[in-house]
C-alpha positions in Angstrom: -163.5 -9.4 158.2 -163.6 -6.4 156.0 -165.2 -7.1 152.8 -162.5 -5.4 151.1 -159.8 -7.3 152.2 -161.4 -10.8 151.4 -159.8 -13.4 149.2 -160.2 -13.9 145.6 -160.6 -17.4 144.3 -158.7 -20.3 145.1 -158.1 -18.3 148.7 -161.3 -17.1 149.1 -162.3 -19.6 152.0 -159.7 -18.2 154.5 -161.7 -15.3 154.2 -164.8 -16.7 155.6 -162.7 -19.1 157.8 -165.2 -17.7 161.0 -168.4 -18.7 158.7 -166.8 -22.4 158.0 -165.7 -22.9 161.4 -168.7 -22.3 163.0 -170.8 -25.0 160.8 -171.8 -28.0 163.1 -173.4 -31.3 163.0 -173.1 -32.1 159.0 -172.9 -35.6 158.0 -175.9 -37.0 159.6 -176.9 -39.4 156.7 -176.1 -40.8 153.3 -177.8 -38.9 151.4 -176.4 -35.6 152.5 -172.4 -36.7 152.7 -173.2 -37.5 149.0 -174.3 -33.6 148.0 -171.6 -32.1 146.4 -171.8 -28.9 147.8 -171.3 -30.3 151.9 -168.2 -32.3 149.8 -167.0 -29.1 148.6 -167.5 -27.3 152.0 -166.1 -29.9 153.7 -163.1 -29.9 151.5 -163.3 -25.9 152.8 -163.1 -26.7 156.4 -160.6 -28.8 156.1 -158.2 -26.5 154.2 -159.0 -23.4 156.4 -158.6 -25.4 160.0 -155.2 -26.5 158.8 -153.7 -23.0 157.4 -155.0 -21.4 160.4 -153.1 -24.0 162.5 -150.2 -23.8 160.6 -150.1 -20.0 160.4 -150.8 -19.8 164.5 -148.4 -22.5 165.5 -145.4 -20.6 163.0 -146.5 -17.1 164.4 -146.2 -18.5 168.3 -142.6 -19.9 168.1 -139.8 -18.3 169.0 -137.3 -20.4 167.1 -135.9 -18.8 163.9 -138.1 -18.0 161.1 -136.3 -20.3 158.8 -135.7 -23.0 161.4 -140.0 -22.6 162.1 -140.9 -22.9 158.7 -138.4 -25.3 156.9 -137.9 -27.7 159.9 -140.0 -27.6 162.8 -143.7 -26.5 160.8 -142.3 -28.3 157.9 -144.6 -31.2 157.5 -147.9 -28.4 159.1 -146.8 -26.9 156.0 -146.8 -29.7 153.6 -150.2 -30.8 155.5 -151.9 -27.3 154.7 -150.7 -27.0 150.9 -152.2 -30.7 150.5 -155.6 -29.6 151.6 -155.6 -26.8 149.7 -155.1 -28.1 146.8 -157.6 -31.2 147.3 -160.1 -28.2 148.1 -158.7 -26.5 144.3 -158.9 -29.6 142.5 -162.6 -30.3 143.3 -163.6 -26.6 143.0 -162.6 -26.4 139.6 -163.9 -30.4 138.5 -167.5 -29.1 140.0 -167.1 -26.1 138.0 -166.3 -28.0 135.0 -168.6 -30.2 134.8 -171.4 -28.0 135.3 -170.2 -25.6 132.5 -169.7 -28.4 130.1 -172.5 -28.5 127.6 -172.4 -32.6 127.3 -174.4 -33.7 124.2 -175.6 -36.9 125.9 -177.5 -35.9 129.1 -176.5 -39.1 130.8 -172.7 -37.9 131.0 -172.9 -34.8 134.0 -173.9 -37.6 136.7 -171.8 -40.3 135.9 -168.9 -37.1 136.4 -171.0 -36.1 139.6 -170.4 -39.3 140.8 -166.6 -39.7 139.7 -165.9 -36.4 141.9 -167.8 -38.0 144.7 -165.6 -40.6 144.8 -162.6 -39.1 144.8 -163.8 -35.8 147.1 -165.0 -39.2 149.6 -161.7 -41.0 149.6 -159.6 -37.5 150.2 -162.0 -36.7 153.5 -161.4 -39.9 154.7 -157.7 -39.8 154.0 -157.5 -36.9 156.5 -160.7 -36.4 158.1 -159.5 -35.7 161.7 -159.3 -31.8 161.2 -163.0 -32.0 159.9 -163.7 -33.7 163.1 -162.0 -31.2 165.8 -164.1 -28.6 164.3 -167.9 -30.2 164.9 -168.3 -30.0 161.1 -169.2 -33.2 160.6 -171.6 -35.0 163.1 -169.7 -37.5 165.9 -171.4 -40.5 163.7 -170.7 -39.9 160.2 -167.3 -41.8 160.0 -169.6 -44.7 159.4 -171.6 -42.8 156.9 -169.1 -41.8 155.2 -168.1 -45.1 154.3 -171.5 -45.8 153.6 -172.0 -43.0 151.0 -168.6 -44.2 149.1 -170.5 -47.7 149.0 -173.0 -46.2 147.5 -171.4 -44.1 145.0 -169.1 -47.1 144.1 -171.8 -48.9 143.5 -173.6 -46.6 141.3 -170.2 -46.6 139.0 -169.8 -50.0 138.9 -171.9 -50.8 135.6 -169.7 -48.1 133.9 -166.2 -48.7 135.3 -165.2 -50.5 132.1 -166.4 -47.3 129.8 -164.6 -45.0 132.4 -161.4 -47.0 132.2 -161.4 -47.4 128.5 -163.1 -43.0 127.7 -160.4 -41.4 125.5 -158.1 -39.1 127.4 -155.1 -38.9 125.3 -154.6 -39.0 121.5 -153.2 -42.8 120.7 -149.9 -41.2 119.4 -149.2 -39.7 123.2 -151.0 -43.3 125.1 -151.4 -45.9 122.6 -152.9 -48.8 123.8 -155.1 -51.4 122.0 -157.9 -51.6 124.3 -160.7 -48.7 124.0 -158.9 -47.7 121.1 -160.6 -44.8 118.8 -161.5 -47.2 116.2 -162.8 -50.0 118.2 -161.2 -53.4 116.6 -159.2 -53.9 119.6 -158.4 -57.9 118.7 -157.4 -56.8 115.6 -155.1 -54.4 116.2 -153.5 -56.9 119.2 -153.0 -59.6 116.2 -151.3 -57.1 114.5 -149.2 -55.7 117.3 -148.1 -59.1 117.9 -146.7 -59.8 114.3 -145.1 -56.7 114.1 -143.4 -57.5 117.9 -139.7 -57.0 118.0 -139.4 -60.5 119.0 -140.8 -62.0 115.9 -138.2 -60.3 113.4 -135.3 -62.5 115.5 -137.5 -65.8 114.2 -134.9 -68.1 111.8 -137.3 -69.7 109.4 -140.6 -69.0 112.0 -138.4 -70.5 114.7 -137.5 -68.5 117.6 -133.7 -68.2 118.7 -135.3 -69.2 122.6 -136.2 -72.7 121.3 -133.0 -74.3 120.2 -131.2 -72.4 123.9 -133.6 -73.4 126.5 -136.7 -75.3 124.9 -135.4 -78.0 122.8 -132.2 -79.1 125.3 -135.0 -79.2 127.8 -137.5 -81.5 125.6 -134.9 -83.7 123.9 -132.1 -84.7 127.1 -132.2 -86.0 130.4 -131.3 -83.6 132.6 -129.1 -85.0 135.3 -129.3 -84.5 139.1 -127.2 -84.8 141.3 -128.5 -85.3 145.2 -126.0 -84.9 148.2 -124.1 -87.7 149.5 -125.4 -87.5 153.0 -129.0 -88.1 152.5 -130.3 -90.9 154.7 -130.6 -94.3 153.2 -134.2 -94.1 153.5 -134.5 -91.1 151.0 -131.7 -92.4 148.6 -133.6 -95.9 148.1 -137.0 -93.8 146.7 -134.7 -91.5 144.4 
């Protein structure tokens, strides 16, 4: 392809669609489905086998161009702009977390390893196109699998920090767990007194009590079986 015509980023793979295609055989262990430049490439492959299908397969019919693209290519279409953005997504995360200049040193892995995950789970959510190409070796399916165990695994000590890091001022997602401050019993105590519920309380009494709870506690509740139940039944009511 003539280097003046190439792609700029997010496109730029399309460009060297040739290059990606002709990669074979990837995927042989563990370790290496867990580098996240094969993810990345992967993630490539994947995006450039399905806009060159799509592109081909709308370029060789001879049905209507609107009938080809919003009907019959409609879902090659929705296929290809999936993959693309998958690829996007973890192109700029990768970059991101590389140019971050994390105080704590312990951080930039424990990312690595959150874009591993989620680069793993989208291969193996459509992984066939991979495949078709030789990309990835006939034996990695199993490795892939493998390497998300791994990964998983490796996270599993910090899921709780993960789920709890602060994402969104408390104003936009408050919540009292892994709040800013930290007293996260506290500040469910005082949720709870404050509840809308409470304010209806007559004398610390809830409205509920004297409706369902205390008819319930303080009568016999009477039932009433069907006539036609055999005598058998009716003698151990």
């Amino acid at each position: 392809m003539d280097p003046s015509k190439s792609l700029s980023f997010p496109f730029q793979y399309i460009s060297n669609i040739e290059k990606l295609l002709a990669i074979k055989g990837k995927g042989k262990s563990t370790k290496e489905l867990l580098d996240l430049s094969l993810l990345e490439e992967a993630l490539a492959v994947r995006a450039a086998v399905l806009v060159r299908d799509t592109a081909t397969a709308i370029a060789a019919s001879k049905a209507p161009k609107q009938e080809a693209e919003n009907e019959l290519f409609a879902q090659f279409k929705v296929d290809m702009t999936r993959a693309h953005f998958n690829y996007l997504v973890f192109t700029i995360y990768l970059k991101k977390v590389e140019s971050n200049p994390f105080k704590d040193q312990r951080i930039k892995p424990l990312l690595e390893d959150v874009g591993r995950v989620w680069a793993l789970n989208s291969i193996m959510e459509n992984v066939g196109p991979i495949f078709d190409t030789g990309y990835l070796s006939p034996s990695s399916f199993k490795k892939l699998n493998e390497a998300l165990d791994e990964v998983i695994k490796r996270l599993r000590p910090m899921l709780i920090p993960l789920a709890e890091a602060k994402c969104f001022a408390e104003i936009v997602l408050p919540s009292s767990i892994g709040n800013y401050y930290g007293d996260i019993y506290e500040t469910q105590v005082e949720w709870a007194k404050d509840s809308y519920m409470n304010h209806l309380d007559k004398d610390g009494v809830p409205p509920q009590w004297e409706e369902h709870i205390k008819p319930f506690l303080h009568k016999e509740l009477s039932i009433k079986h069907p006539d036609n139940l055999p005598k058998l039944i009716r003698e151990k009511l």
